[in-house]
Residue frames as a rotation matrix with the C-alpha (Angstrom) as fourth column:
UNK 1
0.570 0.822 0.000 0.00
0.822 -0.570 0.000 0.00
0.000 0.000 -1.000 0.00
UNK 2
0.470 -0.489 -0.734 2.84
0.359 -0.654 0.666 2.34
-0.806 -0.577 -0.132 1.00
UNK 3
-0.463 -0.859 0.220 4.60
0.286 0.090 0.954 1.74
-0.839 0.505 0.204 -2.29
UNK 4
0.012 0.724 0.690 1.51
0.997 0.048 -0.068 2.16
-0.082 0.688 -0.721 -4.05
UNK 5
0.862 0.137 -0.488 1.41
0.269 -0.940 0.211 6.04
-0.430 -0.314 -0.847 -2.72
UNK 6
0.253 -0.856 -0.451 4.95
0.050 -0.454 0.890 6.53
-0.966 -0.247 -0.072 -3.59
UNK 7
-0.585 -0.194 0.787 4.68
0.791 0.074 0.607 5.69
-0.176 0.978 0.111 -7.28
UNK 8
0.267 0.789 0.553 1.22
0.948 -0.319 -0.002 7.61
0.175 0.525 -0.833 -7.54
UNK 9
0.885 0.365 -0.289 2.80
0.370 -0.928 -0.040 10.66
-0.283 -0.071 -0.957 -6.12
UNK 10
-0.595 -0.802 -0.057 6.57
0.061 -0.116 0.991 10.58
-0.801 0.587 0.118 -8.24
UNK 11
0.044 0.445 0.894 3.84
0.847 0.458 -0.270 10.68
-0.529 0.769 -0.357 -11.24
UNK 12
0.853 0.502 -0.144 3.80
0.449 -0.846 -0.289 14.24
-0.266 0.182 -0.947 -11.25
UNK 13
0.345 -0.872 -0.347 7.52
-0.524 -0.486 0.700 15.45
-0.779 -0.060 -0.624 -10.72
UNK 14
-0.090 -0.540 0.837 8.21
0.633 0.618 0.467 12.93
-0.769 0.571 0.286 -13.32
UNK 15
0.356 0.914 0.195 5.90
0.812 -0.200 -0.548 14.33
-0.461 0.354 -0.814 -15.58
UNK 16
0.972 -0.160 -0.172 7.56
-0.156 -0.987 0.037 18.17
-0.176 -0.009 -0.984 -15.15
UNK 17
0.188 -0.919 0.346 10.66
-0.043 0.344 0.938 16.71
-0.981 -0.191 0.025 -15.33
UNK 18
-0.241 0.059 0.969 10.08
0.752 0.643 0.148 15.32
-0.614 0.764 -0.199 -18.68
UNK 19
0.611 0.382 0.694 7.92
0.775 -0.469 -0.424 17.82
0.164 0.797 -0.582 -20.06
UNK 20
0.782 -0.441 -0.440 10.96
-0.165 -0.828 0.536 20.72
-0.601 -0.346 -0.720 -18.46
UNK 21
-0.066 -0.925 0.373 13.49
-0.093 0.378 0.921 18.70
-0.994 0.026 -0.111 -20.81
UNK 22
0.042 0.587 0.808 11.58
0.978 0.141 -0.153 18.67
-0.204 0.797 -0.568 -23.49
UNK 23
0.836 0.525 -0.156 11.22
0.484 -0.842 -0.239 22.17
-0.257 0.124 -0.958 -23.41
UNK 24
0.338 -0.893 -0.298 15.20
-0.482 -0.436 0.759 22.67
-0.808 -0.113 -0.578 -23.06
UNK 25
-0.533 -0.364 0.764 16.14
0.397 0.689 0.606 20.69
-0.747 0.626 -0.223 -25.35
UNK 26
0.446 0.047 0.894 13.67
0.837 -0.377 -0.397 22.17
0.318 0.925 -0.208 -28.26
UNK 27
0.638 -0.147 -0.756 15.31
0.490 -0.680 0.545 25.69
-0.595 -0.718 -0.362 -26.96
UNK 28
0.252 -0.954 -0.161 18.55
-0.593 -0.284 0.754 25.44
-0.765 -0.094 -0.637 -26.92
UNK 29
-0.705 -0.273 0.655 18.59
0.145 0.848 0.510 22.61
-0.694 0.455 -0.558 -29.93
UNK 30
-0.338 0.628 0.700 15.65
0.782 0.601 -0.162 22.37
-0.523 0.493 -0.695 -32.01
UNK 31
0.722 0.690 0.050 14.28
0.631 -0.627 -0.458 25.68
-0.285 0.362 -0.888 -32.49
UNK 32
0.208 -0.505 -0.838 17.81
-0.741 -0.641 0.202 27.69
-0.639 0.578 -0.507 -33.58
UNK 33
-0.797 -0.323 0.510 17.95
0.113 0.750 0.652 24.79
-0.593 0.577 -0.561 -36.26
UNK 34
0.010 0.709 0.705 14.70
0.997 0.050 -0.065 24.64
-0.082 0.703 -0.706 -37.48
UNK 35
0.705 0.252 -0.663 14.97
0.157 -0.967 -0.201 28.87
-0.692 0.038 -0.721 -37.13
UNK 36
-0.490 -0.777 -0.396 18.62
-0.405 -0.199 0.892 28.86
-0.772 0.597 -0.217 -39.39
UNK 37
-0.608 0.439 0.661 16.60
0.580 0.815 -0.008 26.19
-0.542 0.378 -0.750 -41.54
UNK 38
0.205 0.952 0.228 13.69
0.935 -0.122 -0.332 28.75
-0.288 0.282 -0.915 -41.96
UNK 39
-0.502 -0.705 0.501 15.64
0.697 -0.673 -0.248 32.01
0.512 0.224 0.829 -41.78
UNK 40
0.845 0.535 -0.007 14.29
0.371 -0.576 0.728 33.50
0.386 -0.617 -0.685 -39.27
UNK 41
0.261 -0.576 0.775 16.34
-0.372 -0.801 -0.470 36.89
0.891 -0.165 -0.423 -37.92
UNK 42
-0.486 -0.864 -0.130 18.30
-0.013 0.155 -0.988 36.31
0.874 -0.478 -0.086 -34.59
UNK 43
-0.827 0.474 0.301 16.15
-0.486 -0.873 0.040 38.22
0.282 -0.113 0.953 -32.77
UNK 44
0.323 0.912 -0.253 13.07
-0.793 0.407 0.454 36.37
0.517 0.054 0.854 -33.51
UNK 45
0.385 0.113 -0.916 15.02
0.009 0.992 0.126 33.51
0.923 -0.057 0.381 -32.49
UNK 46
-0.687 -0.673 -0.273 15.89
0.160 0.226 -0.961 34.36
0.708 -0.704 -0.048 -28.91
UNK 47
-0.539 0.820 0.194 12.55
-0.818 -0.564 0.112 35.87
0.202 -0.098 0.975 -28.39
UNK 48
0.283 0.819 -0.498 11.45
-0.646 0.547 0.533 32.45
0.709 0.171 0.684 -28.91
UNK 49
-0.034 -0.661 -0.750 13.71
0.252 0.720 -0.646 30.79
0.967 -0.211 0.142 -27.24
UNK 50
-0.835 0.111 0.539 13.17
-0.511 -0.521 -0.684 33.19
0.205 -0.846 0.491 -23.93
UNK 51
-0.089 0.981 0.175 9.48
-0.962 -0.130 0.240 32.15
0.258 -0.147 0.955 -24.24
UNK 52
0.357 0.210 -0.910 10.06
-0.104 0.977 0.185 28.27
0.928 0.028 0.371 -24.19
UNK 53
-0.531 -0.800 -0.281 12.23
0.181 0.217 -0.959 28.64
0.828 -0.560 0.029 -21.24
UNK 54
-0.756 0.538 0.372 9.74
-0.636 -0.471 -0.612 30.72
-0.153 -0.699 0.698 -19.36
UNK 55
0.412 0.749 -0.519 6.79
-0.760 0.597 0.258 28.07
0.503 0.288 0.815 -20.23
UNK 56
-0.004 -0.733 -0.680 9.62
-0.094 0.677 -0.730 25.68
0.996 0.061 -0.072 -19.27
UNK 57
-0.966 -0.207 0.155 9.49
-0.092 -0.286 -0.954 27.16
0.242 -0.936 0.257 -15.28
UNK 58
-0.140 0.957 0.255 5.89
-0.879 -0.239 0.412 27.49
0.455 -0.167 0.875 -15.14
UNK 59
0.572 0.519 -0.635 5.76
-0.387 0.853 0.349 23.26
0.723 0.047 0.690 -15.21
């Protein structure tokens, strides 16, 4: 029963964990690639990159 509680409540932090890496990872990786890729201005692409990060804290 104890062990049962201990999985059901690591579900969450996993969760944020996952979905906080996810977020770094398109950041700092995915999105100045697919931005050089598209040609998007510098600019535009730290802008975005600020915004995932902050979304990134929220979870």
């Amino acid at each position: 029963m104890e062990q049962k509680k201990t999985q059901e409540s690591q579900q969450p932090e996993m969760a944020s964990l996952l979905l906080g890496a996810g977020f770094a990872l398109a950041s700092l990786i995915i999105l100045p690639a697919v931005a050089q890729r598209v040609g998007l201005g510098s600019s535009v692409t730290i802008a975005l990159r600020g915004a995932l990060m902050r979304a990134a804290n929220r979870f």
